[in-house]
Backbone as ProteinMPNN parsed JSONL, in Angstrom:
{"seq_chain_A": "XXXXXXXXXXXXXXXXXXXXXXXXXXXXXXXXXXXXXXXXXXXXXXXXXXXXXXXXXXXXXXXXXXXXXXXXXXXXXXXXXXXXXXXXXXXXXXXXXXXXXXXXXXXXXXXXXXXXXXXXXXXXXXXXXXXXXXXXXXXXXXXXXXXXXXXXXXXXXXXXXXXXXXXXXXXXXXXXXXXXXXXXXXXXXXXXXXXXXXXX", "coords_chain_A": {"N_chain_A": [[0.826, -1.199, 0.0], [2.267, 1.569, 0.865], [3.979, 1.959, -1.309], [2.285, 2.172, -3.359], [1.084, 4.284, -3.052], [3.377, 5.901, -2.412], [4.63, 5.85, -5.131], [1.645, 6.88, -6.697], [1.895, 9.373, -5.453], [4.486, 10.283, -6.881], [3.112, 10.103, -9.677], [1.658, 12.002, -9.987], [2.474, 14.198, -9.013], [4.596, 14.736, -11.201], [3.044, 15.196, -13.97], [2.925, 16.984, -15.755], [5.335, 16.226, -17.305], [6.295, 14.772, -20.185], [5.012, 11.797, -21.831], [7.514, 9.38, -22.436], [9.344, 6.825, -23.844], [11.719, 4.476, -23.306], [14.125, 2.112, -25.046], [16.433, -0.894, -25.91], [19.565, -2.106, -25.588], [23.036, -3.281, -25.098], [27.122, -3.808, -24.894], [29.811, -4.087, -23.527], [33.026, -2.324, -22.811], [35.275, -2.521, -19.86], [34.873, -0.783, -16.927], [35.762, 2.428, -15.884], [36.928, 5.113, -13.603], [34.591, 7.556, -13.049], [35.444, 10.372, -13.369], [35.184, 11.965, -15.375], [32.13, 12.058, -15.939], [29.431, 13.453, -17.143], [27.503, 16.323, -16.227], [24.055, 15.244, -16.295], [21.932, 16.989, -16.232], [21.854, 19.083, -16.778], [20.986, 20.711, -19.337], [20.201, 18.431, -20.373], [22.176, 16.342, -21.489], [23.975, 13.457, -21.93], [26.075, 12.627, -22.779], [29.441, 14.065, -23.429], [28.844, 15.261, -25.97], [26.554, 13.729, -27.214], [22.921, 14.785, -26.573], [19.619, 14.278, -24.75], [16.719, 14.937, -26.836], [18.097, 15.62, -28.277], [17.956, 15.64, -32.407], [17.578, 13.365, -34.499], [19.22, 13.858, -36.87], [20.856, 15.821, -35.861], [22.686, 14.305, -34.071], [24.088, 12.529, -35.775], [25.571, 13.914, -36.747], [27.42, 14.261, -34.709], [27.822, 11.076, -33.958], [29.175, 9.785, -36.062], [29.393, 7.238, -37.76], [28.711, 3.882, -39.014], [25.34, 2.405, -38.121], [25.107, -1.212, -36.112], [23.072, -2.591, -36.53], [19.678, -1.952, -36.353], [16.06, -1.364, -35.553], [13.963, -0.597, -37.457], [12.923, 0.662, -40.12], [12.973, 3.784, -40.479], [13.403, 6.839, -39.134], [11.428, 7.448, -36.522], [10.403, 5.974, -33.793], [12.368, 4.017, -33.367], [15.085, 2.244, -32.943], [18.275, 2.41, -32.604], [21.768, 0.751, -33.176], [24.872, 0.647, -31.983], [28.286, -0.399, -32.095], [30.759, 0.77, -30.946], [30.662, 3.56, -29.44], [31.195, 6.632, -27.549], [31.182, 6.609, -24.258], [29.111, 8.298, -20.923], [31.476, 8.21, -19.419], [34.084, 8.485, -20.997], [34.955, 6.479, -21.812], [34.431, 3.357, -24.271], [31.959, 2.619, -25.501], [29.486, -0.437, -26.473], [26.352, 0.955, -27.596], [22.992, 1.865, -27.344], [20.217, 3.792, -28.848], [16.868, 5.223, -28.512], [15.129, 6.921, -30.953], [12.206, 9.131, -31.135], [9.861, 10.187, -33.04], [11.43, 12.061, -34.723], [13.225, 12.801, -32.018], [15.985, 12.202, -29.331], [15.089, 10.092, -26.88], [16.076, 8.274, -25.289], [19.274, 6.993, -24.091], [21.541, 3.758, -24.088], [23.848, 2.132, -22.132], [25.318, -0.697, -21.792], [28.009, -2.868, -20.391], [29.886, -5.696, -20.134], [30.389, -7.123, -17.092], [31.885, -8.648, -13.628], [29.792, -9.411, -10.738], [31.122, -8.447, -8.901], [32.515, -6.285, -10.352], [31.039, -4.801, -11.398], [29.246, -3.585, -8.971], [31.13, -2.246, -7.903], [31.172, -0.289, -9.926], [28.112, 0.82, -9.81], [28.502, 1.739, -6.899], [30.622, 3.563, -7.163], [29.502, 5.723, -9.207], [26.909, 6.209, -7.57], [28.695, 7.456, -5.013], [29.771, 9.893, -6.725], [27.249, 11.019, -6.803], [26.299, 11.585, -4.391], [26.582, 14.051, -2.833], [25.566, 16.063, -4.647], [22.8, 18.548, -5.134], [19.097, 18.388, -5.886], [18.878, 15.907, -6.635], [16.984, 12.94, -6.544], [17.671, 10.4, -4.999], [17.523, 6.365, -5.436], [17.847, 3.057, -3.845], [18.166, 0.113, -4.614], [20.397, -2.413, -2.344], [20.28, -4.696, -2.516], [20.26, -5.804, -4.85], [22.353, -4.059, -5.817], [21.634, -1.93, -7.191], [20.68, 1.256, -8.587], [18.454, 4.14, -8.922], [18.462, 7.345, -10.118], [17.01, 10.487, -10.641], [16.083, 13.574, -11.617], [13.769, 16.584, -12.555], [14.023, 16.341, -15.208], [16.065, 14.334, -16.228], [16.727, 11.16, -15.99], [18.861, 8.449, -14.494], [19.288, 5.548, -14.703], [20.341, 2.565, -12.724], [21.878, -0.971, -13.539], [22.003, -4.523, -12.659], [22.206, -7.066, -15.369], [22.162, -10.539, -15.122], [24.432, -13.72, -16.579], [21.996, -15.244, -18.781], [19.783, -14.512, -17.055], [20.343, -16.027, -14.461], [20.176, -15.326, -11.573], [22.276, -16.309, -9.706], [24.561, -16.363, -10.93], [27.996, -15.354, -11.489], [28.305, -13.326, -13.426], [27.804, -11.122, -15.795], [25.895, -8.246, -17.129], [26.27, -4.563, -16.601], [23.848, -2.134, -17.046], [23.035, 0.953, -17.923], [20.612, 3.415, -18.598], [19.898, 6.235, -19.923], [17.377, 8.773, -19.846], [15.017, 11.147, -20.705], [12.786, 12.579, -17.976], [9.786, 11.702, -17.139], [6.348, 11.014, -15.997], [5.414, 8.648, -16.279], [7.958, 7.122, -16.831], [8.871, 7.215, -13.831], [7.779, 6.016, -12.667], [7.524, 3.495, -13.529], [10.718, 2.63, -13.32], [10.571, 3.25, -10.596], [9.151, 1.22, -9.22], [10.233, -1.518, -10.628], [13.085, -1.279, -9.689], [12.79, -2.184, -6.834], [11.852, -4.308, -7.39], [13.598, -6.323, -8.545], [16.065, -8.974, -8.153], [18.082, -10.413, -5.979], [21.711, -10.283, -6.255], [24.916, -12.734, -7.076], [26.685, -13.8, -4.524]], "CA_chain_A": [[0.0, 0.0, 0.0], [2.748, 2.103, 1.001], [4.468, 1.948, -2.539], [1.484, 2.465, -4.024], [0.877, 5.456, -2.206], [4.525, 6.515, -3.179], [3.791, 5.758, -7.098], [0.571, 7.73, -6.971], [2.367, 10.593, -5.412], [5.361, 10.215, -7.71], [2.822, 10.494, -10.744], [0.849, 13.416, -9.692], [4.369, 15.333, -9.253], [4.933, 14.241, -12.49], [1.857, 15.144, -14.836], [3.453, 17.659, -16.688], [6.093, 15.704, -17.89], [5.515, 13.87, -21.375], [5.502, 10.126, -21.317], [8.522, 9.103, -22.992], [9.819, 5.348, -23.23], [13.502, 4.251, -24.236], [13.883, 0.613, -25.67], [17.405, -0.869, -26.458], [20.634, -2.922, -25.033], [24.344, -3.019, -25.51], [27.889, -4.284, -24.16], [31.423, -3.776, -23.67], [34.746, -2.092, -21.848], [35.343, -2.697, -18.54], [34.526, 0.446, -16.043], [37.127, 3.121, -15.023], [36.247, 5.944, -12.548], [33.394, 8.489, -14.001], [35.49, 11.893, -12.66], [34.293, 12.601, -16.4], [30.582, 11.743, -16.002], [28.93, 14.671, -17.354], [26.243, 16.547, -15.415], [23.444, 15.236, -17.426], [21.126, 17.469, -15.841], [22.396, 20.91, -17.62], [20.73, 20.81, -21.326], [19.669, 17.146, -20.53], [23.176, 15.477, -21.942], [23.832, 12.178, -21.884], [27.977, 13.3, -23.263], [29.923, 15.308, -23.94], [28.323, 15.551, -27.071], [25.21, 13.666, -27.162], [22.062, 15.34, -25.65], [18.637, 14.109, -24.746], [16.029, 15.616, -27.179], [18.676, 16.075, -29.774], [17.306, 15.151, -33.539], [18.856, 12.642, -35.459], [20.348, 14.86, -37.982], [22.014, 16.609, -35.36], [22.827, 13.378, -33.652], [24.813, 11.681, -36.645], [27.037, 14.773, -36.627], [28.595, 13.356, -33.266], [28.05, 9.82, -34.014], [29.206, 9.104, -37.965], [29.328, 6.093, -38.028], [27.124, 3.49, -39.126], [24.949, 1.794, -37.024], [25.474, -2.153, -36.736], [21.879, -2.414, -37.011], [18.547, -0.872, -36.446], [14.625, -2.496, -35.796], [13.142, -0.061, -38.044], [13.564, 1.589, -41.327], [12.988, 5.108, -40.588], [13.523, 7.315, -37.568], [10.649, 7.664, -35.769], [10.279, 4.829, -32.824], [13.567, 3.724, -33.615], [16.276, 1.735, -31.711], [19.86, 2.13, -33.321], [22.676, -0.029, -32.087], [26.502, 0.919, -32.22], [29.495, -1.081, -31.312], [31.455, 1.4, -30.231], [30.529, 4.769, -28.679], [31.992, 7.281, -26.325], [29.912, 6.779, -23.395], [29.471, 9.164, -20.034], [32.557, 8.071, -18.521], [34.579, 8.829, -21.716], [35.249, 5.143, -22.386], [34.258, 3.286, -25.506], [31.095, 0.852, -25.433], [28.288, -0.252, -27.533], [25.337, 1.626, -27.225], [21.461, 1.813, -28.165], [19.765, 4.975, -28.428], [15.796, 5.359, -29.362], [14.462, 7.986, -31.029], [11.117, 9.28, -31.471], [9.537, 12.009, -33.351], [12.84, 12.62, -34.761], [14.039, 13.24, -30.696], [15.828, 11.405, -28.976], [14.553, 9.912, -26.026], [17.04, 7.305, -24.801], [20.438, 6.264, -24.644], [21.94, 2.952, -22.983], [25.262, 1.35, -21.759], [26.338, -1.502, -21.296], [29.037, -3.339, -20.078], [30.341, -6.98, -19.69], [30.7, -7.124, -15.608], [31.266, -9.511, -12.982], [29.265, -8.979, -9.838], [32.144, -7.511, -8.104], [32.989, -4.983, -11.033], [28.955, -3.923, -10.917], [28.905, -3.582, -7.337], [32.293, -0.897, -7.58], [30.588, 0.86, -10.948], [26.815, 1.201, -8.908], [28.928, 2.307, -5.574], [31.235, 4.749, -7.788], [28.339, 6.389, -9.565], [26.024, 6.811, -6.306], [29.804, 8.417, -4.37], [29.718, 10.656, -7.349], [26.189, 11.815, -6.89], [26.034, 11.665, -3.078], [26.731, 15.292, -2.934], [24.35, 17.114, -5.287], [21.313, 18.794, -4.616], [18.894, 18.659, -6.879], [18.534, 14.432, -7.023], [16.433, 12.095, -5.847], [18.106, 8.763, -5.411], [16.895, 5.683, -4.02], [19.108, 1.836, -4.32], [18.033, -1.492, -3.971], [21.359, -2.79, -1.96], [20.794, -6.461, -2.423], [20.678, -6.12, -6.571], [23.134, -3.005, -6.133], [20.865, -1.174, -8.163], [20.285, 2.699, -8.428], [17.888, 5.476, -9.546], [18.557, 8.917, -9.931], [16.296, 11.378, -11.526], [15.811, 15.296, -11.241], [12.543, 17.04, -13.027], [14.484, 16.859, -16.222], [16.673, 13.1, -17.123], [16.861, 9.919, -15.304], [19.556, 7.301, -14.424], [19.259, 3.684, -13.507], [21.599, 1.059, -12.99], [21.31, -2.55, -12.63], [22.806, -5.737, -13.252], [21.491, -8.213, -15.833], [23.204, -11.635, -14.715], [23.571, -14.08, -17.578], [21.028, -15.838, -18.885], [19.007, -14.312, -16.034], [20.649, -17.094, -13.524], [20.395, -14.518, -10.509], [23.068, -16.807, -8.886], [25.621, -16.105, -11.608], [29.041, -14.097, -11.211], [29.032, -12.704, -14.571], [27.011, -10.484, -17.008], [26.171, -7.086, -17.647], [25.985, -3.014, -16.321], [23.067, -1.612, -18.117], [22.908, 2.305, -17.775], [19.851, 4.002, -18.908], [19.764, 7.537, -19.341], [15.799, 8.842, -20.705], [13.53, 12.318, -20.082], [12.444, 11.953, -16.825], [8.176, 11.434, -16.962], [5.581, 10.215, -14.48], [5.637, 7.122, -16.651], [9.545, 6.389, -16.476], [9.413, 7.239, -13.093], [6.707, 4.816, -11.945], [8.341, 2.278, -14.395], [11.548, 2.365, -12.43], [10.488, 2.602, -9.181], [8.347, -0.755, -9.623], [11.395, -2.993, -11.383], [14.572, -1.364, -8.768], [12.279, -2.751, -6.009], [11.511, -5.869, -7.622], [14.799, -6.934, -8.53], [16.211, -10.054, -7.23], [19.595, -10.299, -4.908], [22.65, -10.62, -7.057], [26.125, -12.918, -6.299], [25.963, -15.125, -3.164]], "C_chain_A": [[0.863, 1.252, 0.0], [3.524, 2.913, -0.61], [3.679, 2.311, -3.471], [1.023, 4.018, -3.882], [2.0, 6.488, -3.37], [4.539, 6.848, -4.749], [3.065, 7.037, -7.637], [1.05, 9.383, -7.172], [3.505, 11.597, -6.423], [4.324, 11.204, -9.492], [2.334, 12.148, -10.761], [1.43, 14.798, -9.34], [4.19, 15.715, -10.214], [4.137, 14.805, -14.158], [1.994, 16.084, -15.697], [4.361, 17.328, -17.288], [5.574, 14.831, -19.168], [6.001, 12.442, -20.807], [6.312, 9.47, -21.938], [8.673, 7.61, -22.654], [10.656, 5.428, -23.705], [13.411, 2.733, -24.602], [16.147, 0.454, -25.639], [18.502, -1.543, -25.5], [21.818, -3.06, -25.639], [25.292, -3.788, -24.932], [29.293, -4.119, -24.293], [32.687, -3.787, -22.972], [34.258, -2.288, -20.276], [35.474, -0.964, -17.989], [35.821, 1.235, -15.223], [36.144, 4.343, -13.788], [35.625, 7.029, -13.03], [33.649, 9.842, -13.255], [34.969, 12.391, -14.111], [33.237, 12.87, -17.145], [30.226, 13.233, -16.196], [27.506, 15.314, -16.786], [25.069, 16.355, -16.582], [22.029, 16.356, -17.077], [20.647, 18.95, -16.588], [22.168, 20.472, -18.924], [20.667, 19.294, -21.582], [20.998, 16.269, -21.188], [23.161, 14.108, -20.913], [25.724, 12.019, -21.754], [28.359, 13.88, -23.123], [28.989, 16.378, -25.117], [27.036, 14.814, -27.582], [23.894, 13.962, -26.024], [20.373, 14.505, -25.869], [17.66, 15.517, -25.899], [16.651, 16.059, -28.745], [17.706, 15.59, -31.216], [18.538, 14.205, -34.325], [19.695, 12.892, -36.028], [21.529, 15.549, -36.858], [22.771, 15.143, -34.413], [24.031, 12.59, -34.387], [25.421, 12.879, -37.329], [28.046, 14.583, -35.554], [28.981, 12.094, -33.257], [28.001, 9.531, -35.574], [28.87, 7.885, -38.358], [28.253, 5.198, -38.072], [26.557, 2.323, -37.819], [25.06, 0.256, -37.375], [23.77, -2.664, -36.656], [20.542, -1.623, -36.089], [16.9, -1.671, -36.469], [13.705, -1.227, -36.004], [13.756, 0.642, -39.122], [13.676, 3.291, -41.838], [13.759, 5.734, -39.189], [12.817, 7.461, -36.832], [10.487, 6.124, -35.385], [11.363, 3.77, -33.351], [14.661, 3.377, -33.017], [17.803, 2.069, -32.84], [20.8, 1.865, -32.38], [23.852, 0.663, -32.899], [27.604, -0.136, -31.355], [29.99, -0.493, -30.424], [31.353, 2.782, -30.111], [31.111, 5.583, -27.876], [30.527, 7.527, -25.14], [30.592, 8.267, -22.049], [30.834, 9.489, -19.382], [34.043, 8.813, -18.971], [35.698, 7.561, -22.239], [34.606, 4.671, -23.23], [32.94, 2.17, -25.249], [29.94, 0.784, -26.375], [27.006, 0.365, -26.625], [23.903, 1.596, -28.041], [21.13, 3.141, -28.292], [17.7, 5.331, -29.604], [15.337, 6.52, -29.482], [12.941, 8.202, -31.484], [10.62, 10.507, -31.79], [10.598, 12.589, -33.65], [14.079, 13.253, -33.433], [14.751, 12.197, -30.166], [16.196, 11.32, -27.202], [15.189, 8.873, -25.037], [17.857, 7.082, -25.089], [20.811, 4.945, -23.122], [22.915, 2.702, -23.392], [25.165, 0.365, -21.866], [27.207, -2.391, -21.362], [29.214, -4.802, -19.644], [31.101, -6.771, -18.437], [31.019, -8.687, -14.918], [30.718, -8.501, -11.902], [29.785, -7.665, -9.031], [32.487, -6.309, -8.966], [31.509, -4.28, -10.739], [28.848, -3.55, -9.791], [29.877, -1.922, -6.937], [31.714, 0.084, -8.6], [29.765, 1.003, -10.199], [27.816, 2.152, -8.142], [29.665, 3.715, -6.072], [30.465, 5.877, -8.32], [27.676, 7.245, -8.353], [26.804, 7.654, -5.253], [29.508, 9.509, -5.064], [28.404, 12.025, -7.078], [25.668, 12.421, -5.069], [25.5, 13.386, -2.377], [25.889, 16.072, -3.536], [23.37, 17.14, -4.929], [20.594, 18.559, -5.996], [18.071, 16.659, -7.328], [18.154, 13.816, -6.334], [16.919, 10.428, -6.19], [17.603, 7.982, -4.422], [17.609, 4.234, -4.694], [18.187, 0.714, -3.746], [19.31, -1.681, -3.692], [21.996, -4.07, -2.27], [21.175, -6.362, -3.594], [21.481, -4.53, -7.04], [22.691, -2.449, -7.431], [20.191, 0.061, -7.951], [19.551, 3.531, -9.38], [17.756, 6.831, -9.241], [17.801, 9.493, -10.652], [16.135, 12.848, -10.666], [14.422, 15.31, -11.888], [13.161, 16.875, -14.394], [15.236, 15.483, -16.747], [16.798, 12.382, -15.89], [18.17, 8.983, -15.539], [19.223, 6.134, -13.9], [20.22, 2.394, -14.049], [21.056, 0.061, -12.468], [22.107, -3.552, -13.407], [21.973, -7.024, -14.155], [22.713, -9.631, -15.612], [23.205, -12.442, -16.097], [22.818, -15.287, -17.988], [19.858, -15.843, -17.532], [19.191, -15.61, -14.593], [21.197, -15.816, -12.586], [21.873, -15.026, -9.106], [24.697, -16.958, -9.291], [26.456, -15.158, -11.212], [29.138, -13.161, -12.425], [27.541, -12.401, -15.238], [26.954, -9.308, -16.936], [25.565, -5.529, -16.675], [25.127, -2.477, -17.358], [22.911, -0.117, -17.0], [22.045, 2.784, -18.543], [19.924, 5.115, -18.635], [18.451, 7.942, -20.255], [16.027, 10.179, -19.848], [13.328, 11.608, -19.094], [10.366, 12.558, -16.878], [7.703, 10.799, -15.708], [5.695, 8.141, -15.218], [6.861, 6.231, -16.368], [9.922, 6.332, -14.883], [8.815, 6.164, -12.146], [7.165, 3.266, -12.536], [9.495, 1.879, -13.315], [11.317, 2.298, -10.561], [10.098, 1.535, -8.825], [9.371, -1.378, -9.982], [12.436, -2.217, -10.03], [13.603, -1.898, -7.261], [11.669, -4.08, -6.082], [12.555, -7.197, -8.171], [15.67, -8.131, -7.203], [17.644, -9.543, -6.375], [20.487, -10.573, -6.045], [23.805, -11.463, -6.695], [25.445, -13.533, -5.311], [25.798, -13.918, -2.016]], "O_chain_A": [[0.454, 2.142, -0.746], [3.552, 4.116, -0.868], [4.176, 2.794, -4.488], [0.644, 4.705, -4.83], [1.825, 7.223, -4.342], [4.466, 7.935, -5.323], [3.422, 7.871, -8.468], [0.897, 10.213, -8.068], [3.535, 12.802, -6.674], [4.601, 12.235, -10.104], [2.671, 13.117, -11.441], [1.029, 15.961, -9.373], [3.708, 16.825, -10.441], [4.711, 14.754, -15.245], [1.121, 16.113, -16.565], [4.567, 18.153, -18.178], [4.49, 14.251, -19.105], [6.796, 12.055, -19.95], [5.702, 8.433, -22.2], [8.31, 7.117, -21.586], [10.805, 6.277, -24.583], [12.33, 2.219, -24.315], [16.939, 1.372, -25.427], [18.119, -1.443, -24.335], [21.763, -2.967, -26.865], [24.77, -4.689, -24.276], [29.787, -4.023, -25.416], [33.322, -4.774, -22.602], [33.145, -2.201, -19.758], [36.091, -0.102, -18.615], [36.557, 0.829, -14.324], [34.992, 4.251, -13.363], [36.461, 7.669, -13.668], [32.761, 10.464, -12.671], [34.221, 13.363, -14.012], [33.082, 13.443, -18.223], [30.696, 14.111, -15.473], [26.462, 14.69, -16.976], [25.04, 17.064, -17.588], [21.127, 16.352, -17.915], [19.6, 19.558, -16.811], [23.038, 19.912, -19.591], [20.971, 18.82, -22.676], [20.563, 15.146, -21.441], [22.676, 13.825, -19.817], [26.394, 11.463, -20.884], [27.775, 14.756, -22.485], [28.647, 17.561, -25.133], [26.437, 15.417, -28.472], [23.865, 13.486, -24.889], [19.99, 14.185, -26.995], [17.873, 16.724, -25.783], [16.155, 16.52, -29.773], [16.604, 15.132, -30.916], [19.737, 14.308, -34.581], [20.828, 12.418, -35.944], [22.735, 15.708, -37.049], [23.906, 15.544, -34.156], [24.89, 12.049, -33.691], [25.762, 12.765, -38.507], [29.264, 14.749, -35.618], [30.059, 11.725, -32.789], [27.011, 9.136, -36.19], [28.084, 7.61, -39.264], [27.17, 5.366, -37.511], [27.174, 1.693, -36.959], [25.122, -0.007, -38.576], [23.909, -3.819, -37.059], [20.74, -0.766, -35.228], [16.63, -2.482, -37.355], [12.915, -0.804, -35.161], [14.883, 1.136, -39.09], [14.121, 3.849, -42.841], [14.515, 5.129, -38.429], [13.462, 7.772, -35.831], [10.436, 5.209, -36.207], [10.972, 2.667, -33.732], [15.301, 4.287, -32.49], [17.829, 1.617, -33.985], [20.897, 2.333, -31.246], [23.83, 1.094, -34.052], [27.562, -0.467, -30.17], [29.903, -0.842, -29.247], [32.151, 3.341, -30.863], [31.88, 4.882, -27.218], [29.488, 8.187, -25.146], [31.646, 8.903, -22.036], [31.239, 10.57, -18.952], [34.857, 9.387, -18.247], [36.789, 7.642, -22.804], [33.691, 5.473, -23.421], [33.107, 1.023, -24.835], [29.492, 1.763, -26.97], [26.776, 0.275, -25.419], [23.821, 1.322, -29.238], [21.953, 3.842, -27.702], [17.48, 5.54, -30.798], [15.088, 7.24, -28.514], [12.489, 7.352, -32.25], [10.766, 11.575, -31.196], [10.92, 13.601, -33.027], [15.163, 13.817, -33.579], [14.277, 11.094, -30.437], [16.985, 11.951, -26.498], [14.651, 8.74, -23.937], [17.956, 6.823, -26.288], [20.575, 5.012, -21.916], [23.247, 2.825, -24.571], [24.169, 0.459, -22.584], [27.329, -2.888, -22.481], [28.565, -5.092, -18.64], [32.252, -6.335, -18.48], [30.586, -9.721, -15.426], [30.921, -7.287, -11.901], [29.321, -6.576, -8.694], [32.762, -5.276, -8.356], [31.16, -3.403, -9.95], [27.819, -2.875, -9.746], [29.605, -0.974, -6.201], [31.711, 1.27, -8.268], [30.336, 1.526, -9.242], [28.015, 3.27, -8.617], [29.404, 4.794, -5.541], [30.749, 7.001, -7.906], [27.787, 8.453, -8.144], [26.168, 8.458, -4.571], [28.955, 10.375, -4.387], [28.472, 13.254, -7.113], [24.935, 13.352, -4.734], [24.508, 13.734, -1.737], [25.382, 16.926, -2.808], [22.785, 16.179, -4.428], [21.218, 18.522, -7.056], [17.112, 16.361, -8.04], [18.721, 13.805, -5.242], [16.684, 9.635, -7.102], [17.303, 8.25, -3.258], [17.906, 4.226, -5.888], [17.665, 0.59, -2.638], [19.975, -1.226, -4.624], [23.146, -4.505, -2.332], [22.333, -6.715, -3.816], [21.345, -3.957, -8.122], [23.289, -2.515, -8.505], [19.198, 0.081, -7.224], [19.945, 3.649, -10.541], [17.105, 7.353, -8.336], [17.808, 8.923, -11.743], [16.09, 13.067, -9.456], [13.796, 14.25, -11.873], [12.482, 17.659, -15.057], [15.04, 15.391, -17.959], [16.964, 12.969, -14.82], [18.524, 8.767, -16.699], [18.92, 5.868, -12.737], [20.568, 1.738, -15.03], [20.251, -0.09, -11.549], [22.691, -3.419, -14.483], [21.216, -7.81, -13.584], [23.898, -9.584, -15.939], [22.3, -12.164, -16.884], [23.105, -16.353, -17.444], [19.247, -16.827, -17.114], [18.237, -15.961, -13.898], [22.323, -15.338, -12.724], [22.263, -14.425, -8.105], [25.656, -17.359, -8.631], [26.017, -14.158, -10.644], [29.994, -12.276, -12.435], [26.525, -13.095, -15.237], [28.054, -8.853, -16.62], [24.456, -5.555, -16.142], [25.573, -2.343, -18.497], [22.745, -0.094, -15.78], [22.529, 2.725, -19.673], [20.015, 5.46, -17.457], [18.425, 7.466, -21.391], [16.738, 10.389, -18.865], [13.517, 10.394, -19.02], [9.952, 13.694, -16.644], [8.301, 10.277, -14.767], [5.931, 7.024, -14.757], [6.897, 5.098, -15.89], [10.896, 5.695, -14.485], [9.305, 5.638, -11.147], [7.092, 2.183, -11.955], [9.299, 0.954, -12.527], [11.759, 1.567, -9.675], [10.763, 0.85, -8.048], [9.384, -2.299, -9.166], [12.43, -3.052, -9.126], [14.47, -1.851, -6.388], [11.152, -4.763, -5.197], [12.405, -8.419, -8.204], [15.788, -8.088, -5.978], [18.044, -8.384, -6.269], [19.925, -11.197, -6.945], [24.1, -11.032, -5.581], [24.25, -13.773, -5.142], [25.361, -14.186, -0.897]]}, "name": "protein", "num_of_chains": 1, "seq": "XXXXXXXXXXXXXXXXXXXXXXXXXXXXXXXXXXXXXXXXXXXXXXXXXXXXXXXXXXXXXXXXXXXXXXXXXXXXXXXXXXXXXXXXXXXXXXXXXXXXXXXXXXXXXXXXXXXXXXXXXXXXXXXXXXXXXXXXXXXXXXXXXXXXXXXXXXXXXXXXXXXXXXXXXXXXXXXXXXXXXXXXXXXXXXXXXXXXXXXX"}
């Protein structure tokens, strides 16, 4: 009831925000320390150089290269995958990013982890943010899993193990960065609280 409560209140914050969804999955470099995580908060960035909301066109002036594929033939509601990207950190990984309405509305990470590397990326991230005003974070501990959001872009981390064997040492850092809506925000609060335990 309590959560539900929370939710409700969450949306009704929220109700001016559009309802945005992101789609999409990736994988890659191993995780260094994010002193070059970029405030994504200021003009909604995601990069250096890629920004939430951007348009494709202006989008594939930062990212040339071609995509290694794509589950649609236009741009609108559109996933595009890349091998290799410059993500937040300013390390190299594949990335998704969906756009809609020529905007775009999502980008994701991630990374080939074990438990123990996921556990120091989450903990490094949430040090990083500890400090700012401005964010509302809240962690599942057991599945070292975090969400940050302001009125303006969202983060969430979490660990996919693999082949979903929650008892596995190995699989992946997925980083979502989206618009922050009543929808994305009710989305994430529901899954980082329903997430299993990770590691023994």
């Amino acid at each position: 009831m309590k959560q539900i409560i929370i939710i409700l209140s969450l949306i009704i914050i929220s109700l001016s925000y559009s309802a945005y969804t992101g789609f999409g999955y990736i994988t890659e470099p191993k995780f260094t320390s994010p002193d070059k995580w970029s405030d994504f908060k200021t003009m909604h960035k995601v990069t250096d150089d890629i920004s939430l909301l951007m348009s494709y066109e202006e989008f594939k002036k930062v990212v040339p290269q071609k995509e290694y594929y794509r589950d649609n033939d236009g741009v609108d509601d559109t996933v595009f995958y890349y091998k290799k990207v410059k993500d937040p950190f300013g390390n190299y990984a594949r990335a998704s990013f969906y756009f809609g309405k020529n905007m775009l509305m999502s980008s994701i990470f991630e990374y080939d982890t074990t438990v123990k590397e996921h556990k120091k990326m989450d903990a490094e991230i949430r040090k990083l943010y500890s400090k700012r005003k401005g964010y509302t974070k809240l962690q599942n501990a057991y599945a070292s899993a975090t969400f940050l959001y302001t009125s303006e872009t969202l983060m969430y981390i979490k660990f996919v193990p693999d082949n979903d064997n929650y008892s596995s040492n190995t699989g992946k850092t997925v980083i979502t960065i989206q618009e922050t809506s009543a929808l994305n925000i009710a989305k994430y609060l529901h899954e980082i609280q329903m997430l299993n335990r990770i590691g023994d």
